[in-house]
PATOR-384360 format. One record per residue (C-alpha): x, y, z; residue in one letter. Coordinates in pm, whole numbers, padded with zeros to 5 digits, always signed. Layout:
BEGIN
XYZa;...
***
This chain:
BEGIN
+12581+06673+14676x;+12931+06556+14844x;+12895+06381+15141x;+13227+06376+15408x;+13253+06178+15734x;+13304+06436+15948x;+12954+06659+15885x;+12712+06719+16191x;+12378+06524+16117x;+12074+06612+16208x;+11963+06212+16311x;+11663+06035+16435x;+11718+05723+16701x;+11457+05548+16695x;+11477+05309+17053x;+11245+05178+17294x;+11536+05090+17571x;+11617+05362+17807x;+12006+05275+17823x;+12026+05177+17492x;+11891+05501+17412x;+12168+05716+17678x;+12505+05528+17524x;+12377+05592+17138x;+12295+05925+17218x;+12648+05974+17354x;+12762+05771+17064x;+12629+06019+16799x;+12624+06356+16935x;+12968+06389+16979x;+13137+06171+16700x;+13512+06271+16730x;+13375+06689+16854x;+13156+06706+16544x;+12855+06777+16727x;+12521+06619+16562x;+12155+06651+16663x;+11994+06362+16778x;+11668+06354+16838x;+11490+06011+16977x;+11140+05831+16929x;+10994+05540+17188x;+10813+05414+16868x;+10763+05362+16519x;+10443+05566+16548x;+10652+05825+16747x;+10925+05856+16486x;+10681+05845+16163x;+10509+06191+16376x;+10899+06273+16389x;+10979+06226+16034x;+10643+06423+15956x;+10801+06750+16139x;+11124+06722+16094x;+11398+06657+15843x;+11623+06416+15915x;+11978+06352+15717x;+11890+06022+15822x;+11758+05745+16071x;+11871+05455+16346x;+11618+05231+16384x;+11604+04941+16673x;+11458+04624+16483x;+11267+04540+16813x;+10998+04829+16913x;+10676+04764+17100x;+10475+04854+16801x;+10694+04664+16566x;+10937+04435+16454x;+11177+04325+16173x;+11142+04481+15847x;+10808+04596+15909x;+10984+04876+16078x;+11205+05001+15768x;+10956+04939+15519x;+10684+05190+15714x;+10964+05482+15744x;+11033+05428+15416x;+10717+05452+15278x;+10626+05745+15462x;+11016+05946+15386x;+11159+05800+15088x;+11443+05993+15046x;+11547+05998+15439x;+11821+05657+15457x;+11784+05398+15719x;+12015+05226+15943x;+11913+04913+16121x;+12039+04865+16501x;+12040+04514+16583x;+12133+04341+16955x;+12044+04028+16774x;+12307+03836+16574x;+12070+03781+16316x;+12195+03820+15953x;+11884+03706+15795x;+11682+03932+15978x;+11933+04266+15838x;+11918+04108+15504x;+11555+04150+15489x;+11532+04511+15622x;+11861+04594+15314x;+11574+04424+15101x;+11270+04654+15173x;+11526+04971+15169x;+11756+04986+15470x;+12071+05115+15363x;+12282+04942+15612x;+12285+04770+15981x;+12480+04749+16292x;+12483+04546+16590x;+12458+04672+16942x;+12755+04540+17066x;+12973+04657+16772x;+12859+04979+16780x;+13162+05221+16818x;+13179+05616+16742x;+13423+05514+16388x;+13136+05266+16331x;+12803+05451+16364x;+12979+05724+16175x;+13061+05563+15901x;+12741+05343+15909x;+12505+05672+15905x;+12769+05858+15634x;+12772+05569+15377x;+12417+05543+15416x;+12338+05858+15352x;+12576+05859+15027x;+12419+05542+14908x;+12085+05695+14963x;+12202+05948+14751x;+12369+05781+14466x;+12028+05567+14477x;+11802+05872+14443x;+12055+06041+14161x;+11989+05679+13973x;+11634+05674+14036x;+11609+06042+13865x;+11828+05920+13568x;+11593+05649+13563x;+11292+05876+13561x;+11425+06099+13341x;+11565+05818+13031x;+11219+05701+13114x;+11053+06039+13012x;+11291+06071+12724x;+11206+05785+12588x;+10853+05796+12601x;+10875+06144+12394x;+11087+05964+12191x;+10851+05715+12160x;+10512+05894+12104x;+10674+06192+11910x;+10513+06226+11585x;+10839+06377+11419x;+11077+06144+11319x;+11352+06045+11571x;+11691+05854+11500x;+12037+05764+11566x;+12325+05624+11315x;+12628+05558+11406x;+12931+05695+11312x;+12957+05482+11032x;+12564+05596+10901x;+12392+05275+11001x;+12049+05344+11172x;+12050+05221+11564x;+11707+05342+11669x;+11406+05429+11433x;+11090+05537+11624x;+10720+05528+11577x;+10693+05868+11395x;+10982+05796+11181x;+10759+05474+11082x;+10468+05690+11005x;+10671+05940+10822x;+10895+05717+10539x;+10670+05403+10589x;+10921+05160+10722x;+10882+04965+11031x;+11186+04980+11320x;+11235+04608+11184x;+11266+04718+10836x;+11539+05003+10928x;+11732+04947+11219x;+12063+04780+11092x;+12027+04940+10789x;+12237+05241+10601x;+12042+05557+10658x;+12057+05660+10282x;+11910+05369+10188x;+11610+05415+10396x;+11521+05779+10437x;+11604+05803+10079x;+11750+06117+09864x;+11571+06124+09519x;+11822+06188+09296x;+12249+06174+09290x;+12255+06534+09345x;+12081+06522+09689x;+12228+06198+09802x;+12521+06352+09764x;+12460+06659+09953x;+12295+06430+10198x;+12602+06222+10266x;+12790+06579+10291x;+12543+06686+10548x;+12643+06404+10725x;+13006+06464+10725x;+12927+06821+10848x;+12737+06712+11133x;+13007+06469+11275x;+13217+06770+11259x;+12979+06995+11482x;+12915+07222+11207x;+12632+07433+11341x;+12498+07498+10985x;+12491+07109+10876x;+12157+07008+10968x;+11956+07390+10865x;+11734+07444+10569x;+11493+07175+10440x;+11552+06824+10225x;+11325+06638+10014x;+11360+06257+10069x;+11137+05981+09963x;+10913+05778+10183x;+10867+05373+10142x;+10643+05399+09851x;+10855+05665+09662x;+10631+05978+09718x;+10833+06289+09828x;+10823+06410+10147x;+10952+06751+10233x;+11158+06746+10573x;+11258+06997+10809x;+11612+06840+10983x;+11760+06870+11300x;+12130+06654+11338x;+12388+06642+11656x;+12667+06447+11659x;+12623+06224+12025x;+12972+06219+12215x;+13102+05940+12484x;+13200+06154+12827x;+13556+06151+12692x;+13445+06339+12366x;+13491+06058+12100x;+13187+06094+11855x;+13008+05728+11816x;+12717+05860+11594x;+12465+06114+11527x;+12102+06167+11633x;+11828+06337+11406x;+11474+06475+11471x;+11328+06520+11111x;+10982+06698+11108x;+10760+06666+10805x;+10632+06991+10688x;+10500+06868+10349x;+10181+07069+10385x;+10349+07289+10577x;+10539+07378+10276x;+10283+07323+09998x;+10050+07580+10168x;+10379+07848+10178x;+10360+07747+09828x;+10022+07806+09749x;+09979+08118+09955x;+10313+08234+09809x;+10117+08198+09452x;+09811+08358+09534x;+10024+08687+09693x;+10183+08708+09350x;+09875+08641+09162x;+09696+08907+09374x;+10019+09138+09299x;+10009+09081+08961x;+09605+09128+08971x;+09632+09439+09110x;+09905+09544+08804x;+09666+09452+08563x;+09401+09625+08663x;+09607+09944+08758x;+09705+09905+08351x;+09309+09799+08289x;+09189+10124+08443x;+09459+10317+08249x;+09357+10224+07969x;+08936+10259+07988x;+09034+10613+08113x;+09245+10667+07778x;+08979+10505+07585x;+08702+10702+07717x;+08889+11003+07680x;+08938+10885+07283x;+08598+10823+07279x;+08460+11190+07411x;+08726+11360+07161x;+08553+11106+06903x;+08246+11260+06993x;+08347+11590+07041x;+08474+11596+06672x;+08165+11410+06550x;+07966+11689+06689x;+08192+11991+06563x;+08278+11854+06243x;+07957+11628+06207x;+07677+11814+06372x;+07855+12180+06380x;+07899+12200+05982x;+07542+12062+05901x;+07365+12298+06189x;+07584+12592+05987x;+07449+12488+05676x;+07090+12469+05793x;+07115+12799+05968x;+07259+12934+05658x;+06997+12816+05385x;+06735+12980+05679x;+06941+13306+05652x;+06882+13298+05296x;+06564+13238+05304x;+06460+13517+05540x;+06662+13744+05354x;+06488+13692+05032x;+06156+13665+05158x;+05903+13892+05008x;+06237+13968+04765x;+06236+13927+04348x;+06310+13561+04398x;+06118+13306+04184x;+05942+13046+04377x;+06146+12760+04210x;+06434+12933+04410x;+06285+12947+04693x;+06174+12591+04675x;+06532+12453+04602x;+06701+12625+04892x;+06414+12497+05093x;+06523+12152+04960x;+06889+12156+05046x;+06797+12281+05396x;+06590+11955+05456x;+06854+11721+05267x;+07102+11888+05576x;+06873+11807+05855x;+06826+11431+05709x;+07180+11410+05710x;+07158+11594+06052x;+06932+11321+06218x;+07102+11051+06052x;+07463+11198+06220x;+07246+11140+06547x;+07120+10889+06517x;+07530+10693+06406x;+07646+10839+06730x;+07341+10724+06956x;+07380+10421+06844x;+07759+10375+06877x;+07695+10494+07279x;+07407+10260+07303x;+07255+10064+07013x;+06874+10134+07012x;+06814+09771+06910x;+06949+09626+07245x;+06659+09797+07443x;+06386+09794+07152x;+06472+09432+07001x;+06675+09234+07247x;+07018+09116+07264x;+06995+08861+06919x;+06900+09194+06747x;+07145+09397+06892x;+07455+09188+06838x;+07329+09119+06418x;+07305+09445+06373x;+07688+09522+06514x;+07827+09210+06324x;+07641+09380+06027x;+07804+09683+06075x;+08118+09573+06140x;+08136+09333+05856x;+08081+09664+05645x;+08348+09863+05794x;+08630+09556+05789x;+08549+09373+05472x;+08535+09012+05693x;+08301+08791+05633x;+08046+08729+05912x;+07838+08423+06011x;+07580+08492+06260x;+07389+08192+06374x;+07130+08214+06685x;+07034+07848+06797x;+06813+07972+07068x;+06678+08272+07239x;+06521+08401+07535x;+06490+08684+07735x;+06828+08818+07848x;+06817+09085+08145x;+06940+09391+08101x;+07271+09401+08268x;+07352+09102+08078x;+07224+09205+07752x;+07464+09523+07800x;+07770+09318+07907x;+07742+09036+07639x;+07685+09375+07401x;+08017+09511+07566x;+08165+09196+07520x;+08108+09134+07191x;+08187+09461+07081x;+08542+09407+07229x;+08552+09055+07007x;+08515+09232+06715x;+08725+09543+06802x;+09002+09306+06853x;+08942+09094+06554x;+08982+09403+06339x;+09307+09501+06509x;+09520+09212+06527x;+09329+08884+06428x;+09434+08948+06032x;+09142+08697+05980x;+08897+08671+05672x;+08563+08508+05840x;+08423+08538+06204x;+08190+08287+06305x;+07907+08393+06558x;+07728+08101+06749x;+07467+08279+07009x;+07247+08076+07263x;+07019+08219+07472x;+06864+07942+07736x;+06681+07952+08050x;+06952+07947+08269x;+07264+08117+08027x;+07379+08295+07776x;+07647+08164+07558x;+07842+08385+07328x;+08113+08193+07054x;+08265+08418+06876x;+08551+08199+06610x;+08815+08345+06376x;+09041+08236+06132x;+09292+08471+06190x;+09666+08454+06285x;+09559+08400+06664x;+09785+08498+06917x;+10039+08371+07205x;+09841+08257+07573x;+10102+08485+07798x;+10060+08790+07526x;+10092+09146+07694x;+09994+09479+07594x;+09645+09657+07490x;+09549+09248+07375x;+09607+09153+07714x;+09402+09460+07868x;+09143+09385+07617x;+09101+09048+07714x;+09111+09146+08101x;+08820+09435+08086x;+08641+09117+07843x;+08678+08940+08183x;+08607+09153+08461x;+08239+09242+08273x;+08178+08874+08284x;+08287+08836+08682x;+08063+09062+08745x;+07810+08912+08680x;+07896+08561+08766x;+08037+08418+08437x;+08332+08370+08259x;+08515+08355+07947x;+08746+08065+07777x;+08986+08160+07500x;+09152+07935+07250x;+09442+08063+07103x;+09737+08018+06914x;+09974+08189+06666x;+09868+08117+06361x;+09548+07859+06411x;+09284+08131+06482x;+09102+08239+06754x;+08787+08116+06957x;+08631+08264+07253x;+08330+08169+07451x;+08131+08388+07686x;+07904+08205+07923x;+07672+08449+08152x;+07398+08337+08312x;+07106+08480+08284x;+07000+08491+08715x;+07236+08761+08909x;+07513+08597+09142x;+07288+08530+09483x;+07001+08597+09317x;+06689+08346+09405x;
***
């Protein structure tokens, strides 16, 4: 706001004497035909109700009223209208006395019997621009105050270099974020405090630098790693300015650096788990592929177990019956008769025994009859037929397993040996079973060519479905494996359902 000599006021006279009163009025109203408003008070009581209603560009005040005197005068209007500037009319020739009113905020006096129109108007218009250029300091004031109390109490890291990269102001959170006190940095080249960890990054910190004394707009984006006091890594989001003098010369650079460590390390982690889900969610889209190709192998299995197996032996039988109802009563000796007769029942023992093979490959009688211990003998037995490998089977100790996790640990092993036969290559399995109170603990350990940790394919799968059965009921499986040193894998179940009591 400009403030000229020749603007009508709107201006309080504050007076007590009647003629006083009549030449200031004449005085002010018409300084050189610029018409202000004057408005007059009796009082200081009468012009603080004034003041209260009204807004003044600014006030005359006498020094002697009949409710007060001397400074006590300007310090009450000022209290009650800060920003409304005072000028002190004196008939006294006392200096000491306008010295004190300056002191408790009167922006200027004037005697009586100097005042002139040139002088009250330039008495009222340089107190009003002083008033002015006091309240535009007082807001600078207020507001460097603010700013540096969020400077101050900001928990992101805060500081200036100059131009030359040594660090002028270091503030509390930049103490809490590398570790070193305002002592320890100020004075100091910034790249020896907030600290680049290797060449690479100093150097791209020092060009960073250059870039932002420039004004690039793309200098200070992206984040930094840098290295607090005691050499951990902190991961830094930057902000950097270059500060300007009013002329436009650059004299340093400010920074606000915000640590988003965490920040960053849960983006990390959550960044993981998406692509661990993702890759979840691949797997068992392959997983389920492949149990629905297996189980269709398995019912064509079947289906040619039964029409090869079960279809030629039920021909046979049927057959032999023909014959026999065809020569009944017939010249046939009963020796004849007798050894059809015994072919026919040699075809329905190898009938029931081509049942029984395929029951038991859906779902070994033994589990349900004998238990899990039985069960899983009887399938190493069996397998160690079919393969040629040499089987151990050692049970250390054995209790009652449930049935869903007799059938997975079944499952499980089954699986084991499956892939054993396939790809292990190995001469001797080792079986260590142990069946406690609380868990069941399958070690199944070859000596076969092992294979790689990240392998892929119908091992992988294998290993996955091996998995899934044990998740589901609250366990797990470790494998040990590694080309060429074997095989070991351990199943631990236990025996109470997740959530169970």
């Amino acid at each position: 706001m400009t403030t000229t000599f020749g603007q009508p006021r709107s201006l309080l006279l504050v007076e007590d004497n009647p003629s006083d009163v009549e030449f200031m009025r004449e005085l002010l109203e018409d300084p050189l035909g610029r018409k202000n408003q004057v408005a007059t008070a009796g009082t200081l009581a009468d012009a603080l109700t004034a003041i209260d209603r009204e807004r003044f560009d600014a006030v005359l005040l006498d020094l002697g009223l009949p409710d007060t005197t001397g400074p006590a005068g300007v310090a009450a209007l000022r209290s009650a209208r800060a920003e409304v500037p005072v000028v002190v009319l004196t008939g006294l020739d006392d200096e000491r006395a306008a010295l004190d009113c300056l002191a408790v905020g009167a922006q200027d006096y004037i005697g009586k019997s100097d005042a002139t129109i040139e002088t009250l108007r330039r008495a009222v218009a340089y107190a009003i621009a002083r008033e002015q250029e006091s309240q535009a300091t007082r807001r600078a004031d207020d507001l460097q105050a603010r700013l540096a109390t969020i400077v101050a109490t900001s928990r992101d890291a805060i500081v200036s270099f100059s131009a030359e990269g040594v660090i002028e102001s270091w503030n509390a959170g930049a103490e809490r974020i590398f570790g070193f006190t305002a002592d320890e940095a100020v004075g100091r080249r910034f790249h020896d405090v907030i600290r680049a960890p290797d060449e690479a990054q100093r150097t791209d910190q020092t060009r960073r630098m250059t870039e932002a004394l420039a004004d690039d707009p793309d200098a200070s984006l992206g984040d930094v790693v840098r290295l607090r006091k005691d050499g951990s890594p902190v991961v830094l989001s930057s902000s950097t300015r270059a500060l300007r003098r009013a002329d436009g010369e650059t004299i340093g650079l400010a920074a606000i650096l915000r640590d988003v460590t965490d920040k960053r390390r849960q983006e990390d982690e959550l960044r993981r788990r998406n692509e661990d889900l993702l890759l979840r969610d691949r797997q068992m889209r392959a997983l389920a592929a492949r149990l629905n190709a297996v189980r269709e192998e398995e019912r064509i299995r079947i289906s040619r177990e039964v029409h090869d197996g079960l279809g030629q032996l039920l021909t046979g039988v049927k057959m032999d019956l023909g014959w026999v109802g065809r020569h009944l009563g017939a010249d046939v000796t009963p020796a004849e008769v007798e050894a059809r007769l015994s072919e026919t029942m040699g075809l329905v023992d190898s009938t029931i025994a081509t049942v029984q093979r395929i029951a038991t490959e859906l779902r070994p009688s033994a589990l349900d009859a004998l238990g899990l211990a039985a069960a899983l003998r009887d399938e190493a037995r069996r397998f160690e037929t079919r393969s040629g490998v040499d089987v151990a089977f050692l049970v250390r100790e054995e209790a009652v397993a449930p049935a869903p996790v007799a059938t997975a640990a079944f499952r499980i092993f089954q699986e084991i040996l499956t892939n054993v036969a396939r790809h292990a290559q190995a001469k001797r399995l080792d079986i260590d079973l142990q069946i406690g109170p609380t868990t069941c603990v399958l070690v199944a350990r070859d000596d076969g060519v092992g294979f790689a940790a990240e392998a892929d394919g119908p091992v992988a799968l294998g290993l996955l479905g091996m998995r899934e059965r044990a998740a589901e009921l609250g366990g797990d499986i470790v494998i040990e494996a590694e080309r060429g040193a074997g095989t070991c894998v351990t199943v631990r179940i236990p025996l109470a359902e997740p959530g169970a009591k």
